[in-house]
One Martini backbone bead per residue (centre of mass of N, CA, C, O) as a GRO file, in nm:
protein
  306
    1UNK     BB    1  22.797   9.060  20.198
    2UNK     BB    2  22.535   9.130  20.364
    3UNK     BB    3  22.390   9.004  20.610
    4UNK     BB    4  22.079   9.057  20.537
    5UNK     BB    5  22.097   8.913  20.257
    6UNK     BB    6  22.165   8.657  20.352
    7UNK     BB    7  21.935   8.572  20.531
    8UNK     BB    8  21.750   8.619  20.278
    9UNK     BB    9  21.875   8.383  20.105
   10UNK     BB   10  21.806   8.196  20.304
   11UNK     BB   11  21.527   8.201  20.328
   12UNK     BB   12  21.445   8.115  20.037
   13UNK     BB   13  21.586   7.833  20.060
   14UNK     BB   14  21.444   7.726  20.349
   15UNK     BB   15  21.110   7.854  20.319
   16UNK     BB   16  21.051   7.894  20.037
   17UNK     BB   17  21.224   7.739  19.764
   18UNK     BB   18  21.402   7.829  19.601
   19UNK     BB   19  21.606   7.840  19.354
   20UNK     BB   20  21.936   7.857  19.258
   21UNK     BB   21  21.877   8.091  19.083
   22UNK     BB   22  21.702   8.271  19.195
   23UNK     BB   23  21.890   8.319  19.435
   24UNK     BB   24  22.133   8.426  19.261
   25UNK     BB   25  21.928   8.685  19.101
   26UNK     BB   26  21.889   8.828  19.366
   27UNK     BB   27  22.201   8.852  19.478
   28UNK     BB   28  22.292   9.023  19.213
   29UNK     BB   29  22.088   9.283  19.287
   30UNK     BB   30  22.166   9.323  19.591
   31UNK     BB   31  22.468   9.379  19.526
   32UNK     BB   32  22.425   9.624  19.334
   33UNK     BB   33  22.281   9.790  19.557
   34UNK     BB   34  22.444   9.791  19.765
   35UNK     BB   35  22.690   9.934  19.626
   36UNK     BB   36  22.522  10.223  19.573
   37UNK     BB   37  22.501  10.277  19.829
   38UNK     BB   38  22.793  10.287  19.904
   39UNK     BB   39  22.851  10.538  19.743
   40UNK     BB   40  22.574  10.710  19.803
   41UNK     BB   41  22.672  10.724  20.153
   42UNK     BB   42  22.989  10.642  20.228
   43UNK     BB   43  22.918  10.352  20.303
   44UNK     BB   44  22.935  10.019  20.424
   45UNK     BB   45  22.760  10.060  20.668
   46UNK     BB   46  22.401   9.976  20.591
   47UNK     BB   47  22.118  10.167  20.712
   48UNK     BB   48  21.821  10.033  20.604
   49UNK     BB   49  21.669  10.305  20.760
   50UNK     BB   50  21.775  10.522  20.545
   51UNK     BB   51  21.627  10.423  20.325
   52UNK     BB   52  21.454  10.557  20.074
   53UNK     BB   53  21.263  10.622  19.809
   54UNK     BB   54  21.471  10.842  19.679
   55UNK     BB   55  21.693  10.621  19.650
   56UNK     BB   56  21.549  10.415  19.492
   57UNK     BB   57  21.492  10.579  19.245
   58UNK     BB   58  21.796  10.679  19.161
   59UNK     BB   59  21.864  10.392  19.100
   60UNK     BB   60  21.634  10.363  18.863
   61UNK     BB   61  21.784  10.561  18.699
   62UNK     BB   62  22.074  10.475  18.693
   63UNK     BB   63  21.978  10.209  18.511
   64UNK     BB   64  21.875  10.393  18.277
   65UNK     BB   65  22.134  10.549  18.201
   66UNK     BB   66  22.268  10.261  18.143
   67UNK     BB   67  22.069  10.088  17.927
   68UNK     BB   68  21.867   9.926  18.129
   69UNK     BB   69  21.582   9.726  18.093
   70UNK     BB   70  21.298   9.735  18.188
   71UNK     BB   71  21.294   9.453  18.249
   72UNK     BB   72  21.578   9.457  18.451
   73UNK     BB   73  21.437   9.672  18.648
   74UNK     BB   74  21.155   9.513  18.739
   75UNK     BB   75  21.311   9.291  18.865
   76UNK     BB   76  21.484   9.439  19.059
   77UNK     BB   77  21.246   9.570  19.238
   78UNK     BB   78  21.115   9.310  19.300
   79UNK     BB   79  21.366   9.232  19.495
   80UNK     BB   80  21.331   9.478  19.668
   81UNK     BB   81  21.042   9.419  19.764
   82UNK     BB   82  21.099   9.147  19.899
   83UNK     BB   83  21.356   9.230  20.099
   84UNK     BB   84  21.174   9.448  20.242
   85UNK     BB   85  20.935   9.252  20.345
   86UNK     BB   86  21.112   9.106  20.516
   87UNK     BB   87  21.227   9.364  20.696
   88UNK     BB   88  20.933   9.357  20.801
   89UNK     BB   89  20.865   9.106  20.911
   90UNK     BB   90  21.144   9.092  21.115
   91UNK     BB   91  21.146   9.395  21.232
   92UNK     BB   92  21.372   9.585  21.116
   93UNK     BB   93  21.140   9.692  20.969
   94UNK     BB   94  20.901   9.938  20.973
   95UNK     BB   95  20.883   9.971  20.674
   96UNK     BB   96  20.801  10.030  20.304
   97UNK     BB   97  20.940  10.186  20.106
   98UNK     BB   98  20.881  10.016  19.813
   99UNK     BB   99  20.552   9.983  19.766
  100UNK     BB  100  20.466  10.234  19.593
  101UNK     BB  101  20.629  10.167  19.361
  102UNK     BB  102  20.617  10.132  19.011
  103UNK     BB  103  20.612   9.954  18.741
  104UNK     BB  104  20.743   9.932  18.482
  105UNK     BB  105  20.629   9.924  18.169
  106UNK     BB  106  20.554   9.662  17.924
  107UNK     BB  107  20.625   9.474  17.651
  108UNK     BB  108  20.446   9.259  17.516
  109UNK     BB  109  20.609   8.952  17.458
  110UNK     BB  110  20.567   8.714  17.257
  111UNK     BB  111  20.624   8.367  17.244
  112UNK     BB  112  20.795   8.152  17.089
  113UNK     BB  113  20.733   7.879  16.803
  114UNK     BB  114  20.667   7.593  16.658
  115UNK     BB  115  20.524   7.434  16.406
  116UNK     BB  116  20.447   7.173  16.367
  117UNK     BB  117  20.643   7.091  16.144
  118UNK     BB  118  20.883   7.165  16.268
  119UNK     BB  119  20.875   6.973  16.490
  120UNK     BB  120  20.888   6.706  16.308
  121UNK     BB  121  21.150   6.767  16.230
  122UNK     BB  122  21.290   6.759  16.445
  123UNK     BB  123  21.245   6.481  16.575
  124UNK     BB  124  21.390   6.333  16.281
  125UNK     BB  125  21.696   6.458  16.354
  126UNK     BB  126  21.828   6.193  16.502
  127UNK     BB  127  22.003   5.948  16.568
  128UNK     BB  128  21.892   5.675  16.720
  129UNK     BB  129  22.122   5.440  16.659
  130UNK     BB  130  22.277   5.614  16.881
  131UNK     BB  131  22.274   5.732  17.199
  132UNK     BB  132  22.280   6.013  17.173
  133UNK     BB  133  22.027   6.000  16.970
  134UNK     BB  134  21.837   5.865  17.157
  135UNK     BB  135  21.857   6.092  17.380
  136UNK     BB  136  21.797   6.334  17.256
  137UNK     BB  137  21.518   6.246  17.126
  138UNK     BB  138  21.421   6.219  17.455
  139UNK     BB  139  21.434   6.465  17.522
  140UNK     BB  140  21.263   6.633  17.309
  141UNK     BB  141  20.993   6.484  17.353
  142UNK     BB  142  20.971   6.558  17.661
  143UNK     BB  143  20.943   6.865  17.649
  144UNK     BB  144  20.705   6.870  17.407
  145UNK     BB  145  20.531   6.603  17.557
  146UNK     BB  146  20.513   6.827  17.854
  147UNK     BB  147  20.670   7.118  17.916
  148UNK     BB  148  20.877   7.123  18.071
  149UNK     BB  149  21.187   7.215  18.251
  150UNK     BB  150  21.530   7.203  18.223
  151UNK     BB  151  21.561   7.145  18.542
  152UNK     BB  152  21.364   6.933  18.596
  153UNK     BB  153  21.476   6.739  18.351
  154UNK     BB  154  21.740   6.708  18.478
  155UNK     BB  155  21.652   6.600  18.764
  156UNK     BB  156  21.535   6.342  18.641
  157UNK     BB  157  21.422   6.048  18.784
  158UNK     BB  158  21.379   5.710  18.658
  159UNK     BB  159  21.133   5.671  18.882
  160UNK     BB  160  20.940   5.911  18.768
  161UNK     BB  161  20.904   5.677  18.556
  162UNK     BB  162  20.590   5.609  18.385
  163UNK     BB  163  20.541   5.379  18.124
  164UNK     BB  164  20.254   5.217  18.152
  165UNK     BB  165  20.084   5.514  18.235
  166UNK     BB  166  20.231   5.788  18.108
  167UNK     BB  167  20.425   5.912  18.366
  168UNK     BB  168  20.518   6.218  18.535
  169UNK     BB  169  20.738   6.332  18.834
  170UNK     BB  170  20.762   6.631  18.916
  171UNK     BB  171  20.997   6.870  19.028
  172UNK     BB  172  20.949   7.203  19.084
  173UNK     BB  173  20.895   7.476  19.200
  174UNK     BB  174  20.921   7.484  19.567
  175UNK     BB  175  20.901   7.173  19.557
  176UNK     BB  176  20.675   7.122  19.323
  177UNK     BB  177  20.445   6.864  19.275
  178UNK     BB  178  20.351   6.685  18.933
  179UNK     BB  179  20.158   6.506  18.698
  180UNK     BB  180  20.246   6.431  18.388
  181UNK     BB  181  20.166   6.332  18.059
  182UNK     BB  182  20.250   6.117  17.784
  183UNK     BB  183  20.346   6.004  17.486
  184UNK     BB  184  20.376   5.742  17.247
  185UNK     BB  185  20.665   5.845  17.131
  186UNK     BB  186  20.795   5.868  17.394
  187UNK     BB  187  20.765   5.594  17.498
  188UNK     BB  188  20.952   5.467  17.270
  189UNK     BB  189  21.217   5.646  17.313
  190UNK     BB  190  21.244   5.614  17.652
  191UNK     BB  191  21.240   5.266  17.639
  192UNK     BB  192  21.481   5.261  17.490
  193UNK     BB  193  21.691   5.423  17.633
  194UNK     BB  194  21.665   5.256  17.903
  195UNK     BB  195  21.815   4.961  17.723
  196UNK     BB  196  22.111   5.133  17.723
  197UNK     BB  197  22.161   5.334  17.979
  198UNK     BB  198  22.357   5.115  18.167
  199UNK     BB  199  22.596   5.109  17.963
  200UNK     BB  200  22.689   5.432  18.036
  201UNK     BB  201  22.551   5.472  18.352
  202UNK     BB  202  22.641   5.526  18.674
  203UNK     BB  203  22.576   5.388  18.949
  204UNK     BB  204  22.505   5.683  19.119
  205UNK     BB  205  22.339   5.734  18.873
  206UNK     BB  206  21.946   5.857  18.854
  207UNK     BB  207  21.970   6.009  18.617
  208UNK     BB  208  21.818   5.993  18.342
  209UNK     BB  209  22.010   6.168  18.221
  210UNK     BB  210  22.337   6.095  18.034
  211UNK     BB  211  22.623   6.100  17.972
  212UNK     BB  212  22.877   5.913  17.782
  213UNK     BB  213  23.028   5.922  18.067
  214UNK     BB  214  22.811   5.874  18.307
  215UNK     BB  215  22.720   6.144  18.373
  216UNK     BB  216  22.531   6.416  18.429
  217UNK     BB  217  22.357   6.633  18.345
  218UNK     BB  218  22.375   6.952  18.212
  219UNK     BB  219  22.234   7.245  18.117
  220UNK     BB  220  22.442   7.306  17.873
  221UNK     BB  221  22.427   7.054  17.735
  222UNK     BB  222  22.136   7.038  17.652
  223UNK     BB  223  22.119   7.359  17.501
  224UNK     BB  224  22.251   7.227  17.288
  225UNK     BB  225  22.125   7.047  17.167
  226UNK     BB  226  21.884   7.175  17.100
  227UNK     BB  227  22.048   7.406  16.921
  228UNK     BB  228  22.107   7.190  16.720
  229UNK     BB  229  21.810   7.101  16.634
  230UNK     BB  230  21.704   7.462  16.599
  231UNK     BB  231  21.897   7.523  16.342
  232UNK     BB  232  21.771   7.309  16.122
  233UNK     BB  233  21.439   7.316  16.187
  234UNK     BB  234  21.444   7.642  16.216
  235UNK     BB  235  21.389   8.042  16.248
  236UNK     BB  236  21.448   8.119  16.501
  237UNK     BB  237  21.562   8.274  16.800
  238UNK     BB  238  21.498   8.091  17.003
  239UNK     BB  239  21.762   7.839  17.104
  240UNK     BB  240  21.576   7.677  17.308
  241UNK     BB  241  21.378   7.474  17.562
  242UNK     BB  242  21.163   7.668  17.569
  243UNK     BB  243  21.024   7.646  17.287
  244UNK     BB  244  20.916   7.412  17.336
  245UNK     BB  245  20.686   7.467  17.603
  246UNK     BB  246  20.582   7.701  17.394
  247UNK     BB  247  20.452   7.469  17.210
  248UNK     BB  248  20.293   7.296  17.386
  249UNK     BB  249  20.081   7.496  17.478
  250UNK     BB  250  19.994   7.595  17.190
  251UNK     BB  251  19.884   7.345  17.097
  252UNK     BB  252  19.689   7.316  17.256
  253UNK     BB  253  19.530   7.571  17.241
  254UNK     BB  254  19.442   7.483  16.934
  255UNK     BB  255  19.284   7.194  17.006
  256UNK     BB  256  19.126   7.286  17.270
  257UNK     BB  257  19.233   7.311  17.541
  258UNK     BB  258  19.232   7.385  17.856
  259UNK     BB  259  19.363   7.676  18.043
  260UNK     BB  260  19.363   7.493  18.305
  261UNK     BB  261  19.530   7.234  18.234
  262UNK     BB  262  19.784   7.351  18.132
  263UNK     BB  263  19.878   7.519  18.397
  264UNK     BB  264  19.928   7.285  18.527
  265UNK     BB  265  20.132   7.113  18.356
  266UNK     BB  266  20.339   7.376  18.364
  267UNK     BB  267  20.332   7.468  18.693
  268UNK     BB  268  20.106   7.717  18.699
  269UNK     BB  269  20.031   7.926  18.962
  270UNK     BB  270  19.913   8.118  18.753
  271UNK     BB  271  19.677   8.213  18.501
  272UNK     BB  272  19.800   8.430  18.373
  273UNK     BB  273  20.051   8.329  18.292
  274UNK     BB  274  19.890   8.095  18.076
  275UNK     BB  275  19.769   8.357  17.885
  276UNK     BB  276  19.973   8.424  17.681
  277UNK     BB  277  19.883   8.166  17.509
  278UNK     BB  278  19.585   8.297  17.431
  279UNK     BB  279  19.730   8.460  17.170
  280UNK     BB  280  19.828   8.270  17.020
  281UNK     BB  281  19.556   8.111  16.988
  282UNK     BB  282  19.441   8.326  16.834
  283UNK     BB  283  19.564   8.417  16.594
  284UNK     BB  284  19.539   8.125  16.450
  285UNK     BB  285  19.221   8.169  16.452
  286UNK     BB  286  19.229   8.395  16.219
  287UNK     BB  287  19.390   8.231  16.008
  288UNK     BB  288  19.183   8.052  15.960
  289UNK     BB  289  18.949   8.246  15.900
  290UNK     BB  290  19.125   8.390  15.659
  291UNK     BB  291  19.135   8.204  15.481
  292UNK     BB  292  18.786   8.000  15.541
  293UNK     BB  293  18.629   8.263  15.499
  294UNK     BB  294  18.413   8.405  15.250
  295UNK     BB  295  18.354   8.707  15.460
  296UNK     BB  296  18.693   8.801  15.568
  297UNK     BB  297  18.779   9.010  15.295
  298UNK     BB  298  18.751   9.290  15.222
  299UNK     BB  299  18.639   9.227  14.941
  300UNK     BB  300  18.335   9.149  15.010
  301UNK     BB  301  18.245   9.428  15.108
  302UNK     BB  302  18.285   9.583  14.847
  303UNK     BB  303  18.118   9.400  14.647
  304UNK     BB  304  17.863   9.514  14.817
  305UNK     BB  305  17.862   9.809  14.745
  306UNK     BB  306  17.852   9.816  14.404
   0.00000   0.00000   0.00000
């Protein structure tokens, strides 16, 4: 890996605080570019100074050439976009090639979610008289119950849960703290694993959810369990803890909650970002209108030109 690409990726762990995930996500698409580079200029020693827009412009046709998807182009950009403001901002070079290119348009694409009765179904799928249905049971809960994502949920220990007050205290994205609330049947079923859970997590495990084995949960054990409850109880296409989320959000905002307060909650940066969610509550809103509403359906139009 190029010196300057490593300086970058510790740059972002170090001061940005970006997740080890997202700086994974960044290294591999800028290892792809050296690669690129290298091939295209005839040299591993890649002076940064020599790219110009026409080898990036070169790069994203070639990655289109190969049928990957614009959306995974778009990344790749965002990813070049930061390297070379970096890269500006450090004095290694005077301008940024990168800046003037645009982002290839993309199709709105909107989230699965569950409906209510699905939501039901699911939780009430766990064995709860068993540890391990205890615990997916509290996992699920805490999902749906507060929107929270995977990582959070993994990272979350035992200290971060008030359940007197029915608050978790969450550290998100940029190792940024929010306090978010859950209901009472969260509250009744993590309460229940707490006084099982010394049973069976290790002594220097700290985090909330633990394998039967003792040893603190990891991202894919989770998401296999999630996965083993959303194949029973819906027919969704994205069977992930992210469609928990993507639910949680979704039924508030049928509810009537406010899209300022959602935003918080999901520890959402940018008011766009949990956007999204109000197309998906206007859709809702218009199904319940032509349901219920006696001249919603084009027949009752019809019927008064007669």
């Amino acid at each position: 890996m190029n010196k300057k690409v490593r300086d970058f990726l510790r740059y972002l762990y170090l001061e940005r605080r970006f997740t080890r995930n997202t700086i994974t996500s960044y290294g591999t698409d800028l290892v792809q570019f050296q690669r690129f580079l290298e091939n295209h200029l005839g040299t591993s020693q890649i002076n940064w100074s020599l790219v110009d827009k026409r080898t990036i412009r070169y790069f994203l046709i070639n990655l289109q050439e190969q049928n990957v998807s614009k959306r995974t182009v778009a990344r790749k950009l965002a990813t070049l976009k930061s390297f070379f403001r970096y890269l500006v901002k450090n004095e290694i070079l005077e301008s940024n090639p990168v800046s003037s290119i645009k982002m290839p348009k993309l199709e709105k694409k909107l989230p699965e979610y569950l409906s209510v009765s699905e939501t039901e179904k699911l939780l009430s799928l766990p064995d709860f008289k068993t540890f391990e249905g205890l615990r997916d049971l509290a996992i699920l809960e805490l999902f749906y119950g507060t929107g929270i994502r995977l990582s959070e949920l993994i990272n979350l220990k035992v200290d971060q849960i008030d359940l007197k007050q029915q608050l978790i205290r969450v550290i998100g994205k940029g190792n940024k703290e929010r306090i978010v609330p859950f209901g009472g049947s969260a509250k009744q079923i993590v309460e229940k694993y707490l006084l099982i859970r010394p049973q069976f997590a290790e002594n220097s495990v700290d985090n909330l959810f633990v394998l039967k084995s003792g040893k603190k949960m990891y991202p894919m054990a989770v998401q296999r369990i999630v996965q083993k409850y959303l194949k029973q109880a819906s027919n969704v296409q994205q069977k992930s803890p992210h469609i928990l989320r993507h639910s949680f959000a979704t039924h508030l905002l049928n509810q009537g909650a406010d899209i300022r307060v959602v935003k918080d909650l999901l520890g959402h940066e940018n008011l766009t970002t949990t956007q999204i969610y109000t197309h998906l509550s206007i859709d809702h809103l218009k199904r319940i209108y032509n349901q219920a509403h006696p001249r919603a359906s084009n027949k009752s139009s019809k019927n008064r030109r007669r």
